[in-house]
Every structure is written in structure tokens, then in C-alpha cells.
N, C-alpha and C positions, 0 to 999 in steps of 0.2 A: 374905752380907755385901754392902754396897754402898760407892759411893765416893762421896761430896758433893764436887764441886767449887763453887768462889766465886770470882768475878772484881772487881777492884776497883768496877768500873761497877754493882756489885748482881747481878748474874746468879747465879742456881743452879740446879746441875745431880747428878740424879741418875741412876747407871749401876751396870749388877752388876758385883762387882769380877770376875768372870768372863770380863769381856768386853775386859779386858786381860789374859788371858797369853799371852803371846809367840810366836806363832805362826812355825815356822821358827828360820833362825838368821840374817838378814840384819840385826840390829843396829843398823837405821835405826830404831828406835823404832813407837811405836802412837800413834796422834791419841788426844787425851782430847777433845777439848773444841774449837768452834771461838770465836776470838776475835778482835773487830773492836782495828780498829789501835791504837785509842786507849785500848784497856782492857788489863788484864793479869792473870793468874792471880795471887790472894792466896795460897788455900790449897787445901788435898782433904785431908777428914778419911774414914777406913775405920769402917764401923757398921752397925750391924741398923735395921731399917725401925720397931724399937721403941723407938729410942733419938731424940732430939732434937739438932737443930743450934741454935747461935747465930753470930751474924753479928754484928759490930760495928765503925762508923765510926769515923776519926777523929774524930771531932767529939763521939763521944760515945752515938751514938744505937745502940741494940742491937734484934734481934728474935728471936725464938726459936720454935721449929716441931718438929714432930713428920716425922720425916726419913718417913717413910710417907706423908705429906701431899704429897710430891714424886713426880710423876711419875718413869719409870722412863725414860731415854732412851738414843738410842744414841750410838756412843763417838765422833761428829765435830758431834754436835747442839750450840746455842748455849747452851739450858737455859732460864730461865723467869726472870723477874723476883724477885729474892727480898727485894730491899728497896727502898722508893724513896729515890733522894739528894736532898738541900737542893744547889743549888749549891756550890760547890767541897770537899764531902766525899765521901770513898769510902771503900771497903771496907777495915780494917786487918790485920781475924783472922778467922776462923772455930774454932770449937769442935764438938765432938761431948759429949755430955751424956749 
């Protein structure tokens, strides 16, 4: 199984859910995802590399992909462009299909 993270700014990212269990017990948490200041995590859906994401703006405008099609990164990586925005829309939800 994998994790799809989406950030409002379009970015997606894929990692094995693997690659979050909790090493130790210091309860400071684990980095998923690095993100610049102006953006912010929408969602992270959990799925098999056979299953498909969608991604959808406010605005309206949706894309949809085959989560296999996503590179595999690692857990502090930024991830990959996974839609382009129109000025002042961003990212509202993410789906696993």
C-alpha cells in the first residue's frame, strides 16, 4: 500500500505507507511531505498502485491518474506537479478510486 499526498498548490506525492511507522517512542511525529510556506496539505489518500487518484479545484477543474503513474518518493520529498492551477484556484479534495 501507498500514501498519495496533495497540497493545495497542485503538488503530488507518492510514498510507501511503510515508510511511516513510528520508529521508537519520542512522539515528535514523522515528516510526510515537505511544503513551501504558501501552500498547505489538502489531503493523503491510502491505496494500491492499481488504483487511481483524482484531484479537484475549487474552481472546478478535476484530473485523474493512475496512482502507479506516480513516482515513489521519499517521506520529506516536495512530490511532483500533479495539476496545473489558473490563477487564484487550488486544490479542494483528493479521491482514491
Amino acid at each position: 500500500m501507498d500514501v498519495v499526498i496533495v497540497t493545495a498548490g497542485g503538488m503530488v506525492k507518492r510514498t510507501s505507507a511503510d515508510d511511516y511507522r513510528q520508529q521508537g517512542r519520542g512522539g515528535g511525529g514523522i515528516g510526510a511531505i515537505g511544503v513551501g510556506e504558501d501552500d498547505k496539505v489538502v489531503g493523503a489518500v491510502k491505496l494500491s498502485t492499481e488504483q487511481s487518484v483524482m484531484v479537484v479545484t475549487k474552481n472546478g477543474t478535476a484530473i485523474r491518474f493512475a496512482a502507479g503513474e506516480l513516482r515513489a518518493m521519499g517521506r520529506t520529498a516536495r512530490g511532483v506537479r500533479g495539476i496545473r492551477l489558473k490563477e487564484g484556484d487550488k486544490v479542494v479534495a483528493v479521491v482514491a478510486l
